[in-house]
MITIDO-326194 format. One record per residue (C-alpha): x, y, z; residue number from 1. Coordinates in nm, 2 decimals. Layout:
! residues N
       x       y       z  num
       X       Y       Z  NUM
...
! end
This chain:
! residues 531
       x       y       z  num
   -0.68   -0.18   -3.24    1
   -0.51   -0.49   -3.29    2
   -0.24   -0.42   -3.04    3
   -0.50   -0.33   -2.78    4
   -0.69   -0.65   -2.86    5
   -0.36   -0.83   -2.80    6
   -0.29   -0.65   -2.50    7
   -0.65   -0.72   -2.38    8
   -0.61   -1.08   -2.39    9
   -0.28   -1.20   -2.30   10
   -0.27   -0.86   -1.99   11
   -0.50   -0.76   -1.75   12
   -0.55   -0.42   -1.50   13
   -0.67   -0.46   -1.11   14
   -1.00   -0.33   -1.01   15
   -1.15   -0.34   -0.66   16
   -1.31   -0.65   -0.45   17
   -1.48   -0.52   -0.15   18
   -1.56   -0.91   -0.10   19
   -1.21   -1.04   -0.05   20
   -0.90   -0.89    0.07   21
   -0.81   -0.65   -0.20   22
   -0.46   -0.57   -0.40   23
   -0.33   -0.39   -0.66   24
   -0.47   -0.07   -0.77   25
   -0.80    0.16   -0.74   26
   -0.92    0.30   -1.14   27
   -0.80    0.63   -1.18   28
   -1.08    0.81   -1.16   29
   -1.16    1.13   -0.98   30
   -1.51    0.94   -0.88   31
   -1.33    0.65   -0.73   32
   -1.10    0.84   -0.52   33
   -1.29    1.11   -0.39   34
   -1.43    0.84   -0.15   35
   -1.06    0.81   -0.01   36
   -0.86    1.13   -0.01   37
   -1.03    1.31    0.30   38
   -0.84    1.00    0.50   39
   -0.56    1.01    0.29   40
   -0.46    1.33    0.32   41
   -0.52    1.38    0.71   42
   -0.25    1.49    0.91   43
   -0.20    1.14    1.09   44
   -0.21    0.96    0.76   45
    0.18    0.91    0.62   46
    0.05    0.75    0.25   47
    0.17    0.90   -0.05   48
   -0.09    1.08   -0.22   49
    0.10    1.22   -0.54   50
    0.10    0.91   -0.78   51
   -0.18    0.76   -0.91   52
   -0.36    0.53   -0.95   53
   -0.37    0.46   -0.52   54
   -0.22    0.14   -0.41   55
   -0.54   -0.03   -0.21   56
   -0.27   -0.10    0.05   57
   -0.24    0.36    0.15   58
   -0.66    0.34    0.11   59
   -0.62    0.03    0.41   60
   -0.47    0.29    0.59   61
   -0.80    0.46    0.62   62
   -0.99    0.38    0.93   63
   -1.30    0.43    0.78   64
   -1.14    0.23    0.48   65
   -1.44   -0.06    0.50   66
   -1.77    0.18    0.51   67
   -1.67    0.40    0.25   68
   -1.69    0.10    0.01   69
   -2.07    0.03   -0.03   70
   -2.29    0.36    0.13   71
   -2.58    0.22    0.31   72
   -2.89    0.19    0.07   73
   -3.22    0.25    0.22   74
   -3.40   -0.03    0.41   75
   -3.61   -0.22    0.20   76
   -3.67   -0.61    0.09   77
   -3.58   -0.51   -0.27   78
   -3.24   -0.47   -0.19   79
   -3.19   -0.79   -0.04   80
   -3.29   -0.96   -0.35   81
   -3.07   -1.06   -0.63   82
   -3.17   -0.79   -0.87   83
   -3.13   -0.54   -0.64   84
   -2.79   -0.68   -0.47   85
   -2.71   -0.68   -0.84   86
   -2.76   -0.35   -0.97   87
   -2.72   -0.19   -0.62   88
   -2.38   -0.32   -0.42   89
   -2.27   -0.62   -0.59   90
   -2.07   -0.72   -0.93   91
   -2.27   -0.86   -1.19   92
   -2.10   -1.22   -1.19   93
   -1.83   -1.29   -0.94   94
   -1.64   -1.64   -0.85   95
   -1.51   -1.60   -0.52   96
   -1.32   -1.92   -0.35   97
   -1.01   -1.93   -0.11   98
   -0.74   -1.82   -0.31   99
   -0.88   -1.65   -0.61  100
   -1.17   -1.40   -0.70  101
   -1.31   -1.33   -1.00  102
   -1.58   -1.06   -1.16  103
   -1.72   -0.93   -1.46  104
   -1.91   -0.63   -1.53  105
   -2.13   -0.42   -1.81  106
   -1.94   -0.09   -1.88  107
   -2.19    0.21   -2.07  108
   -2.20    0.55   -2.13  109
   -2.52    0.61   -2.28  110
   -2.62    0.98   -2.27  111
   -2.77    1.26   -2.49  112
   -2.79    1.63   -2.49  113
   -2.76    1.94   -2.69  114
   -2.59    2.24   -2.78  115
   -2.72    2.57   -2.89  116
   -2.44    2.74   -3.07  117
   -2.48    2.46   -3.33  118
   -2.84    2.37   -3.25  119
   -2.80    2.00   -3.31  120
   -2.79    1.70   -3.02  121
   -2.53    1.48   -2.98  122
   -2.53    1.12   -2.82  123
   -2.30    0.85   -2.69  124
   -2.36    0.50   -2.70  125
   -2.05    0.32   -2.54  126
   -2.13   -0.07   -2.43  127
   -1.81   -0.30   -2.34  128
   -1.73   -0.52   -2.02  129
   -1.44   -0.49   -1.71  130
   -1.33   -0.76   -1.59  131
   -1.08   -0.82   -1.30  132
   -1.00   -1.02   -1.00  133
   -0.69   -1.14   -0.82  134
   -0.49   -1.49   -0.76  135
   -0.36   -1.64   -0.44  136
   -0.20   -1.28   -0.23  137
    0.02   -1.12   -0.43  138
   -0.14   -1.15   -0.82  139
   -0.44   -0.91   -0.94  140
   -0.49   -0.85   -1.33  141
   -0.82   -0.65   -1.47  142
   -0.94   -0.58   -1.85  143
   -1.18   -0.34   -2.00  144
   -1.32   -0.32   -2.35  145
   -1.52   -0.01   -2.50  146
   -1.73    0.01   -2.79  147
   -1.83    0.34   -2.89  148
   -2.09    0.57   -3.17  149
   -2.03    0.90   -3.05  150
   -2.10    1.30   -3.16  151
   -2.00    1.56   -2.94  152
   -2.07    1.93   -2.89  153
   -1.91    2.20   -3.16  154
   -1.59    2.29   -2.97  155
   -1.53    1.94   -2.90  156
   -1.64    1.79   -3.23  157
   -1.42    2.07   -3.35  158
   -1.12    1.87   -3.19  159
   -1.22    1.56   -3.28  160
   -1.18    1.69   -3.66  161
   -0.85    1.79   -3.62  162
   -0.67    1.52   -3.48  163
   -0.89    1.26   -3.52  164
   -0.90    1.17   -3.20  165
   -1.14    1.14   -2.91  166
   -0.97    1.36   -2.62  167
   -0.83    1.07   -2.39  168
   -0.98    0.77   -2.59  169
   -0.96    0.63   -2.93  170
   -0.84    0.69   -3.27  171
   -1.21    0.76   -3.47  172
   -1.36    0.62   -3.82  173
   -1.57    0.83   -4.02  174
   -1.69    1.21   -4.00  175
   -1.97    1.21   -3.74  176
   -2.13    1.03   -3.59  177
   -1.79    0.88   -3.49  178
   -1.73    0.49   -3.43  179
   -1.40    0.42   -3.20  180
   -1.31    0.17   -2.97  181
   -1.06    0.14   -2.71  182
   -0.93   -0.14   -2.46  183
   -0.73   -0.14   -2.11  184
   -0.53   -0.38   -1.93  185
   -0.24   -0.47   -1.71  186
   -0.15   -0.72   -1.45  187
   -0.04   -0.64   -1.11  188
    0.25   -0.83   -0.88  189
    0.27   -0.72   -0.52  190
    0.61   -0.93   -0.44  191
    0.57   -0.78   -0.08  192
    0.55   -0.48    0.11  193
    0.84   -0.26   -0.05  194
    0.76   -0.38   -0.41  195
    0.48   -0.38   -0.61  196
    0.53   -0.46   -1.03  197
    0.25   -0.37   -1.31  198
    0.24   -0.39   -1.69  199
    0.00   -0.31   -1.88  200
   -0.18   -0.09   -2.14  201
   -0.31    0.24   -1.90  202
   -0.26    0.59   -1.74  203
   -0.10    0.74   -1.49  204
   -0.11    1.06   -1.28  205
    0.18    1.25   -1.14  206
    0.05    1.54   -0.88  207
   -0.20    1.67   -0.59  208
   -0.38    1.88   -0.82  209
   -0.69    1.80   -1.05  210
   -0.44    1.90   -1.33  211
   -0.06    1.74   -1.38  212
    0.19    1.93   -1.55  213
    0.46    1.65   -1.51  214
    0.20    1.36   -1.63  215
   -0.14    1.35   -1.68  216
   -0.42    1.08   -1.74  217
   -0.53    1.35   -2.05  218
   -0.34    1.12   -2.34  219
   -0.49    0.76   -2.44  220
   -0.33    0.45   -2.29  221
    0.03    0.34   -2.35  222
    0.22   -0.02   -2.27  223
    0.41    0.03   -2.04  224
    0.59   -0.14   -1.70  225
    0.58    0.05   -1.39  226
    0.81   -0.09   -1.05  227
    0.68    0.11   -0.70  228
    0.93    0.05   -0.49  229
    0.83    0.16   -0.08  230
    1.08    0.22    0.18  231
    1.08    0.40    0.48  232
    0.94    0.76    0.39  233
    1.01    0.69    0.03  234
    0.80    0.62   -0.28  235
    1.04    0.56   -0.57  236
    0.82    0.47   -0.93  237
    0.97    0.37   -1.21  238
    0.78    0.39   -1.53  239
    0.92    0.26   -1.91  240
    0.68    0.29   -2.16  241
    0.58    0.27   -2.55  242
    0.42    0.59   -2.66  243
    0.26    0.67   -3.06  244
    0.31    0.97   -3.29  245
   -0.03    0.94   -3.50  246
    0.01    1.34   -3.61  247
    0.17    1.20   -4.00  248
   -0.09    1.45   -4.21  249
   -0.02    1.12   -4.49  250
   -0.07    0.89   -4.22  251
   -0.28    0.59   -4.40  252
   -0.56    0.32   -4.19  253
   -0.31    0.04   -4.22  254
   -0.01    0.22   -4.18  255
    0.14    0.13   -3.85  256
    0.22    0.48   -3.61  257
    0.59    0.60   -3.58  258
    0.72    0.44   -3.21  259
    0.86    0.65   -2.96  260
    1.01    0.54   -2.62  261
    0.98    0.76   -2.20  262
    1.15    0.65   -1.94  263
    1.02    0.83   -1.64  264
    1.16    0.84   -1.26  265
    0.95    0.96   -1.00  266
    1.07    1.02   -0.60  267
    0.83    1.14   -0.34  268
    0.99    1.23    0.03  269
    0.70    1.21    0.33  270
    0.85    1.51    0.53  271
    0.73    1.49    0.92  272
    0.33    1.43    0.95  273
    0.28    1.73    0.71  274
    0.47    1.80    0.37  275
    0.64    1.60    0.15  276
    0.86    1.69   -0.19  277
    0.89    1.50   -0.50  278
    1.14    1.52   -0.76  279
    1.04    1.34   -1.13  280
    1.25    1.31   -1.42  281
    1.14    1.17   -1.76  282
    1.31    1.09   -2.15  283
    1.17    1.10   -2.46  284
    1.36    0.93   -2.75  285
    1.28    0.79   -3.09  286
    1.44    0.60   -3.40  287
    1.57    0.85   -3.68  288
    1.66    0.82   -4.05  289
    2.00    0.69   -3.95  290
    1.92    0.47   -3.72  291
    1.70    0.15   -3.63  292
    1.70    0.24   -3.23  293
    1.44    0.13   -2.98  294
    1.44    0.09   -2.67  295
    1.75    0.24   -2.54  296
    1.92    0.03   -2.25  297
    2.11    0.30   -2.11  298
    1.75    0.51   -1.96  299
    1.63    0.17   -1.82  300
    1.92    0.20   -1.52  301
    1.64    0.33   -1.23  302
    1.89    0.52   -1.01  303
    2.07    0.77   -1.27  304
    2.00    1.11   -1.42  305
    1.91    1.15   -1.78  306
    2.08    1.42   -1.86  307
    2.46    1.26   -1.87  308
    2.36    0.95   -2.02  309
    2.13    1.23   -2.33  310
    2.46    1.36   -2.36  311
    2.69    1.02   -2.34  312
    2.51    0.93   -2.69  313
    2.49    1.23   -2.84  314
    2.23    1.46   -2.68  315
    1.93    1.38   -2.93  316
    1.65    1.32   -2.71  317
    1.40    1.56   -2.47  318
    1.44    1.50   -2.11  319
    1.21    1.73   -1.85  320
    1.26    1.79   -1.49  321
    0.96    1.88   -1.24  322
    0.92    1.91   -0.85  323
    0.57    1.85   -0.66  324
    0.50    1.93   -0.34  325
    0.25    1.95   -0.08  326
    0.19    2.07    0.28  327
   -0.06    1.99    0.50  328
   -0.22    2.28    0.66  329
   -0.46    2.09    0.87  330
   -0.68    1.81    0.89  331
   -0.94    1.95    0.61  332
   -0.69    2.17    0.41  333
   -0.37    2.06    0.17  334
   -0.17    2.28    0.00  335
    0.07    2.18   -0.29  336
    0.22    2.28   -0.57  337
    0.42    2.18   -0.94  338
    0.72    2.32   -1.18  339
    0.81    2.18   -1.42  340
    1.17    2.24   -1.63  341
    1.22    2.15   -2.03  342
    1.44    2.41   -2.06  343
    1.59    2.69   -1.92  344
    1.95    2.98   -1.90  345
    1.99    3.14   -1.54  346
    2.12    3.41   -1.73  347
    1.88    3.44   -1.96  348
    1.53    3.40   -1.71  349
    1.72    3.67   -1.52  350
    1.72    3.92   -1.81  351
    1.37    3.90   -1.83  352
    1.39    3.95   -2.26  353
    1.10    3.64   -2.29  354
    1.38    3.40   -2.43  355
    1.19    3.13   -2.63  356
    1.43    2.86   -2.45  357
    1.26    2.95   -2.11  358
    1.08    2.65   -2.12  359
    0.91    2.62   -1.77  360
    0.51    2.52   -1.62  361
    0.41    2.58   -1.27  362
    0.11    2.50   -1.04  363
   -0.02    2.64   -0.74  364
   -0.28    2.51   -0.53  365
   -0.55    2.41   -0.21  366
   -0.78    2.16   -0.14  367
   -1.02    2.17    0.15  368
   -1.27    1.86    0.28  369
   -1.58    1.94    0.46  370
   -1.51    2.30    0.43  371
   -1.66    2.59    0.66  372
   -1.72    2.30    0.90  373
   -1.99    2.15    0.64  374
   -1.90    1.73    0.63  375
   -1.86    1.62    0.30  376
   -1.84    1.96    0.15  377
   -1.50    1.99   -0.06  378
   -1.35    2.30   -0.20  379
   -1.01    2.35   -0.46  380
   -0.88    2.62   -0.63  381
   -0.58    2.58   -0.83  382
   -0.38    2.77   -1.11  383
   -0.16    2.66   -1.38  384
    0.07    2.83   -1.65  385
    0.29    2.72   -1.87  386
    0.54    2.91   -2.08  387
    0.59    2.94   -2.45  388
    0.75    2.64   -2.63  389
    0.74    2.38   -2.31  390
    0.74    2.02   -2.39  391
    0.82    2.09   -2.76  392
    1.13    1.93   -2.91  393
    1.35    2.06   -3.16  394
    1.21    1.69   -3.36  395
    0.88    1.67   -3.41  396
    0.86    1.28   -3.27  397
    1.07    1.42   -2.97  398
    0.78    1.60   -2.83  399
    0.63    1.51   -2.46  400
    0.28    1.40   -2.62  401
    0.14    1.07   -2.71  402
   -0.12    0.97   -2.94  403
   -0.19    1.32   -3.05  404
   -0.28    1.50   -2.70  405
   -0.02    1.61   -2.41  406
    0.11    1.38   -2.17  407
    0.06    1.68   -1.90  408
   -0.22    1.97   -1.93  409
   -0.52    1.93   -2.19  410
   -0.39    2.32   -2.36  411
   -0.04    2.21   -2.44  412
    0.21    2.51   -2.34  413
    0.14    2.92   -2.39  414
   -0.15    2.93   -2.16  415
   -0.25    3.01   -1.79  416
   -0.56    2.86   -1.61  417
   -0.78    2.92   -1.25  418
   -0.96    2.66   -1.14  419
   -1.24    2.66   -0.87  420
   -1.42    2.34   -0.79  421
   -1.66    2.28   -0.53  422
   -1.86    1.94   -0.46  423
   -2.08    1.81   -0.17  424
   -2.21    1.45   -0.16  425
   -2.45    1.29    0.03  426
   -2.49    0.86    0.08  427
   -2.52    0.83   -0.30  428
   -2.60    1.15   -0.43  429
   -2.32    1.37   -0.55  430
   -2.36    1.77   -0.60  431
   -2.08    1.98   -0.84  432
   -1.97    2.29   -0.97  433
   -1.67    2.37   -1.15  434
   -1.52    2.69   -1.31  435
   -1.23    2.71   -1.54  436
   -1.07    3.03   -1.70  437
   -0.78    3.04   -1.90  438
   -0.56    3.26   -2.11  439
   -0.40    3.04   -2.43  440
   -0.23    3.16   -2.72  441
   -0.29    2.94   -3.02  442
   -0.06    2.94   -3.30  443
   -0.17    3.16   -3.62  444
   -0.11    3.01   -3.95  445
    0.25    2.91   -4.02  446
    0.35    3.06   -3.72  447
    0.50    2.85   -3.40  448
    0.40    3.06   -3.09  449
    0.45    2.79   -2.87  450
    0.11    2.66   -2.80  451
    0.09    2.33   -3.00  452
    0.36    2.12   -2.86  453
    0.35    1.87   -3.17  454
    0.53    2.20   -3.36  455
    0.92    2.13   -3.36  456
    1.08    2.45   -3.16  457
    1.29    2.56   -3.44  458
    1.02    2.74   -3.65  459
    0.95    2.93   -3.34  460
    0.82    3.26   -3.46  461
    1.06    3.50   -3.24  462
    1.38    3.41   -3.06  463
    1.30    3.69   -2.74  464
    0.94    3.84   -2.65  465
    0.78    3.53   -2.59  466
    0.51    3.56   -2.31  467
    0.24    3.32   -2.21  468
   -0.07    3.41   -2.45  469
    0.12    3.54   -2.81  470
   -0.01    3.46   -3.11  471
   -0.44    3.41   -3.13  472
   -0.52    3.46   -2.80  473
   -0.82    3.34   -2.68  474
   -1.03    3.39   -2.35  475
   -1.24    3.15   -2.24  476
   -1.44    3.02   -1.97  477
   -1.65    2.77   -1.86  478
   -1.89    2.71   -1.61  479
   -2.10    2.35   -1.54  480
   -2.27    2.20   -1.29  481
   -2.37    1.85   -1.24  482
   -2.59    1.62   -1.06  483
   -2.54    1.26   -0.97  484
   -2.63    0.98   -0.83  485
   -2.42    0.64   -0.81  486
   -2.59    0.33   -0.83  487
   -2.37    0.10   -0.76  488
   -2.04    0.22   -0.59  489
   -1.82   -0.13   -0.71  490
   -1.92   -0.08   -1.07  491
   -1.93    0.29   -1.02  492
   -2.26    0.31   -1.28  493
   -2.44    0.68   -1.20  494
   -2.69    0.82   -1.38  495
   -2.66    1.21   -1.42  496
   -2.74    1.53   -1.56  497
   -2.50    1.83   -1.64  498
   -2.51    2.17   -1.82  499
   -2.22    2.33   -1.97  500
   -2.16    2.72   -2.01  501
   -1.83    2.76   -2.23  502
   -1.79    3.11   -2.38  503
   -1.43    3.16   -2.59  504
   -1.32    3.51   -2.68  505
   -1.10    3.64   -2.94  506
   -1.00    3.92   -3.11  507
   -1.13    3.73   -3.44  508
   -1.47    3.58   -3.31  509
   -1.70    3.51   -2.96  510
   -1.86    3.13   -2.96  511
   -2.08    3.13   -2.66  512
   -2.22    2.75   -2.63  513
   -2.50    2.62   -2.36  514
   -2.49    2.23   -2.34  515
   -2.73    2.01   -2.17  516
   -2.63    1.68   -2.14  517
   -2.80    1.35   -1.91  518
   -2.76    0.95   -1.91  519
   -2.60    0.69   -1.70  520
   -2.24    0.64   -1.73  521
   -2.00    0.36   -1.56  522
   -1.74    0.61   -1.43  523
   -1.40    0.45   -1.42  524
   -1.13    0.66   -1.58  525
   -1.15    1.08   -1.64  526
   -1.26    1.19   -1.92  527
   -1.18    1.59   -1.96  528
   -1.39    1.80   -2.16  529
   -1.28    2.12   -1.96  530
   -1.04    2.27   -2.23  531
! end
């Protein structure tokens, strides 16, 4: 908390001005660019689509960039006035002169609901501020602060209790209700048109797909300094970063968390109007016993492979390799794709014995805007599986997670997943539905079947055999459907109402829970309770 204070004060994050001529960075948040991606991923539009957060300079590239900012309220007086410019169009405070803006908003979640498999409610009460702005025309910063009293449904509750973390925000106090706080922030340098410099304490999102298997926004924030560097049809990100091991089972309150260090390289290719190919690398290294080592110089070289310079020094630390990809079918339809290698023999994935050290993920997918010719109807289906034992390390600090939760897909490893999502909005109102099934195999006891990638790979359970769902494997599904309505698109407060059908299935038990859930919410970063 004390680092994220410090990080708060002395660095700042970009949010969006739709009053001035805006830099920097759009929130990551599936809200905020749903606005965007029917322009963005149009045949005739050339902007890279598989990092976020978006650059507002690709959303400028838009030709409906400037209505989809502020949807046209209703014509009435009230909205004119100051209250309702206020609550419906405007920041809450804003300084706007010549060569700087400023603004400051309210950030809440305050919702309720309840869950029948263990017939109790559940509330969140989450008050903080964002604030943001940008200097002369190359310097944006923003900052946001989040207090929170919070108690979840069983299954999630049933995480929180185990790693004592909220999925995706902070560390909790207590048993339930749960107090936690978290804080974001990062400032922003666009030197000019080919490079744009951030550092900060944030996400960010590797992929076309509503899941990553090469880096999510699932794990809590992380320091970290990321270089974009644009040239012709290249996007070339650079990303070095601090990450936290906080899975110590002796691990006291004023105990400071055992460092760990990525380095992570990521280059996407525009090929012709329609496809483009990305290729991301990434490190993972820590100090040992032996040895006082932090940041190691060598992985901050942002044109090299990892895997000579792993073996140059000795070959101690957990470097990946993935590929995205994406193809433009038409105007309305995208299709795209992940893999993702940790590990892997030729030899060995072509004798098809299940060796544990075929370490691989892949994705598959397709998006669809204003599908079956209905505007503003959107459509994606998309499946993911990831072997046995992927993004484990043979050290337990060595693994590819942070803060307790994956840096790629909610489940870890040992699991496969279909996603169907379909959402129609209309002016303010937005209409979803959302179906996820998936296959994971947790581990059982004191046996390592792959699934919990904080487990070190060498008290693997079998050396051959291994197939995606050994060990427990559970079933489960989950259906929910939401309503919602934002009331102010440059604060992104909505109020809305969901409910929740997730039934998991095992051979030992079957938890079937129904949850109802409504409030108002300032939606500017995912929060994933679909696991």
């Amino acid at each position: 908390m004390k680092k994220q204070s410090s990080i708060l004060i002395i660095s700042i994050l970009l949010f969006v001005s739709t009053v001035k001529a805006q830099i920097g960075f759009l929130p990551l948040s599936n809200t905020a660019n749903a606005k965007y991606e029917k322009g963005l991923y149009a045949i005739n539009n050339s902007s890279h689509t598989s990092f976020k957060p978006y650059l507002f300079k690709d959303l400028k590239s838009i030709s409906s960039f400037d209505s989809l900012q502020n949807p046209l309220l209703p014509s009435s007086n009230f909205y004119s006035t100051y209250t309702g410019r206020k609550l419906f169009k405007e920041h809450l405070f804003v300084v706007n002169e010549d060569d700087y803006f400023l603004f400051l908003d309210p950030v809440m979640d305050i919702s309720g609901g309840s869950d029948n498999y263990s017939n109790k409610s559940f509330n969140n009460n989450t008050r903080g501020a964002n604030v943001g702005g940008s200097i002369g025309k190359h310097f944006s910063f923003n900052a946001s602060f989040y207090e929170n009293q919070s108690s979840f449904p069983y299954y999630i509750d049933s995480t929180v209790k185990l790693s004592r973390v909220v999925p995706g925000t902070g560390r909790v106090k207590g048993t339930g209700p749960y107090d936690y706080a978290w804080a974001t922030g990062s400032l922003t340098y666009e030197l000019n048109k080919h490079f744009t410099f951030q550092f900060g304490n944030d996400k960010n999102f590797i992929g076309d797909g509503y899941r990553s298997l090469l880096l999510s926004d699932n794990a809590f924030n992380y320091p970290h300094l990321k270089i974009i560097t644009d040239i012709w049809k290249f996007r070339y990100v650079n990303i070095f970063a601090e990450m936290q091991d906080i899975t110590r089972k002796d691990l006291q309150d004023n105990e400071p968390f055992l460092r760990k260090y990525t380095s992570m390289h990521y280059l996407d290719l525009n090929i012709g109007k329609r496809a483009s190919i990305g290729v991301f690398e990434s490190v993972v290294w820590h100090s040992d016993s032996t040895s006082n080592r932090g940041f190691d110089l060598g992985y901050m070289n942002p044109f090299i492979f990892f895997r000579p310079v792993e073996f140059s020094i000795g070959s101690p630390d957990n470097v990946l390799m993935g590929f995205n990809a994406k193809y433009k079918i038409s105007n309305h339809t995208t299709a795209y794709g992940q893999l993702i290698l940790d590990e892997f023999l030729i030899k060995e994935v072509r004798a098809g014995k299940g060796w544990w050290g075929n370490k691989q993920g892949w994705q598959i997918g397709v998006k669809s805007f204003d599908l079956f010719g209905i505007k503003n109807l959107y459509g994606q289906l998309e499946y993911n599986a990831v072997r046995p034992f992927t993004y484990q390390h043979r050290e337990v600090l060595g693994n590819y997670g942070h803060y307790a939760q994956s840096l790629a897909h909610p489940m870890g490893a040992n699991f496969y997943e279909l996603i169907a999502i379909g959402n129609y909005h209309y002016k303010r109102w937005n209409f979803e539905g959302k179906i996820n099934y998936y296959v994971v195999g947790l581990d059982s006891g004191s046996y390592n079947f792959g699934q919990n990638i904080f487990l070190p790979y060498v008290t693997r359970a079998n050396e051959y055999g291994n197939e995606i769902g050994q060990g427990d494997k559970h079933t489960i599904s989950i259906a929910t459907l939401g309503i919602y309505y934002e009331f102010n698109p440059i604060t992104h407060l909505s109020g809305f109402i969901e409910a929740t059908n997730r039934n998991d299935h095992s051979d030992k038990q079957s938890i079937n829970e129904m949850i109802i859930q409504a409030g108002i919410k300032t939606r500017l970063f995912n929060r994933y309770s679909d696991f």
